[in-house]
C-alpha positions in Angstrom: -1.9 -62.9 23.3 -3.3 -59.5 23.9 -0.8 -56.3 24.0 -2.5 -53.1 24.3 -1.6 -49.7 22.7 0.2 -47.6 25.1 1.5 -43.6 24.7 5.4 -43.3 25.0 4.3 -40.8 28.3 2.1 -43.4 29.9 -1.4 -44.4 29.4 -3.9 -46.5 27.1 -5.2 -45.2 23.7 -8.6 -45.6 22.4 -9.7 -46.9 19.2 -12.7 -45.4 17.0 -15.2 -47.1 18.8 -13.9 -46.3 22.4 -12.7 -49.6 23.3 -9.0 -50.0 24.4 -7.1 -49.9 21.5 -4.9 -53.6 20.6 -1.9 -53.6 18.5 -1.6 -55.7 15.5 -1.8 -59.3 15.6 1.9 -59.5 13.9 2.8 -58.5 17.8 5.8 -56.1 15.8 4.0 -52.9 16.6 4.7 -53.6 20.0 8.5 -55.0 19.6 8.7 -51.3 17.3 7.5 -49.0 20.4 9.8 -51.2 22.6 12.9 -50.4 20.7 12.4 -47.1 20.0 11.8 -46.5 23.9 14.7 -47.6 25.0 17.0 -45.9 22.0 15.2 -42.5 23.7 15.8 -43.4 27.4 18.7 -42.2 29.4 20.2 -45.5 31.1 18.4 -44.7 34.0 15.3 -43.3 32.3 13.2 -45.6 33.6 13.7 -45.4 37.4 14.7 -48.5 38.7 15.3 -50.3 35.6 18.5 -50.1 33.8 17.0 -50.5 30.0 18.1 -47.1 28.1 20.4 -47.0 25.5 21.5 -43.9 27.0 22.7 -42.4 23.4 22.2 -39.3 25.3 25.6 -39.1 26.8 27.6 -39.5 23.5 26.4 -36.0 22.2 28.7 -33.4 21.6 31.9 -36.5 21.4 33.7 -36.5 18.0 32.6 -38.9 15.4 34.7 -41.4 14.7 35.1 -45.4 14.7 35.1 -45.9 18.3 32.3 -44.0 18.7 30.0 -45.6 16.4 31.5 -48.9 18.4 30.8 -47.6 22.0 27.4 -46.6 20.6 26.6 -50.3 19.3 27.6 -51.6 22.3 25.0 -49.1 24.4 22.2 -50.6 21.5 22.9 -54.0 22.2 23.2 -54.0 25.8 19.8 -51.8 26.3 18.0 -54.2 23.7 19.6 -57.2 25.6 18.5 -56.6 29.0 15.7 -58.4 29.8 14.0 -57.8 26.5 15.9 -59.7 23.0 18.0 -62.6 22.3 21.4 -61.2 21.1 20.7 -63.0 17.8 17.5 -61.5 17.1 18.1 -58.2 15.7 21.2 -56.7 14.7 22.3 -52.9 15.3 24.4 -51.0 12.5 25.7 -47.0 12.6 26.5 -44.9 10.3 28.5 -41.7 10.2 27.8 -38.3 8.3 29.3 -35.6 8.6 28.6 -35.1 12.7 26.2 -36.9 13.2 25.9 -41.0 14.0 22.8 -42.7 12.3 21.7 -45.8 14.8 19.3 -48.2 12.9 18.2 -51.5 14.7 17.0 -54.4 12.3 14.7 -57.6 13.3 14.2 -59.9 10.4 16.4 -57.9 8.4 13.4 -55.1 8.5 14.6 -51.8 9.7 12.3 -51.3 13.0 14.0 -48.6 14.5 16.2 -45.4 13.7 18.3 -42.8 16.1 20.8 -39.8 15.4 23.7 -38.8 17.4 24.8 -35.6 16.7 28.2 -34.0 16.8 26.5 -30.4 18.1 26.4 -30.0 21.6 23.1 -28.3 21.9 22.0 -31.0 19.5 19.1 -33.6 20.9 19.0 -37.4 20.3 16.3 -37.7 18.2 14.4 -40.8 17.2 12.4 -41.5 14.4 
């Protein structure tokens, strides 16, 4: 299988020798970029397809259990539309302070991190 390298705004890279570039051959490069693009997308951030976790909308909203559960449940349904198995990765939060940690696991390998924050002027940010 071939997956090539993509930028999160669109368009192929290039490797050194200005071929297109390929991801690894472990194929979890790609499932990493996948992940991470949908923890970043608004629910609606990519047009027509529903795939963003939407985290987005939860800034600014006190931290507390049922936050960190509404969150989860925004995780799993965004990695669970048309993309993963329920079973194949498993989403955990974390709070501090005002801000919600998100981290999403495949193979028990972290793959994939986001922060809520408490601050509405605050960004989601992923890392």
């Amino acid at each position: 299988m071939i997956d090539w390298r993509w930028m999160s705004k669109g368009g192929l890279l290039l490797d050194g020798t200005g071929d297109i570039a390929l991801t690894g051959s472990d194929g979890l490069e790609s499932l990493e970029d996948m992940v991470r693009t949908r923890l970043k997308a608004a629910l609606d951030g990519w047009k027509l397809y529903r795939i963003g976790a939407d985290l987005g909308e939860q800034i600014g909203k006190t931290v507390d259990a049922e936050l960190e559960l509404e969150i989860k449940r925004q995780v799993v349904r965004s990695l669970t539309t048309e993309f993963m198995p329920r079973g194949a990765f498993r989403v955990e939060t974390l709070a501090d302070g005002g801000r919600v940690h998100v981290m999403v696991y495949v193979s028990g390998s972290l793959i994939a991190k986001a922060v809520v924050t408490k601050n509405a002027a605050g960004e989601t940010g992923v890392s």
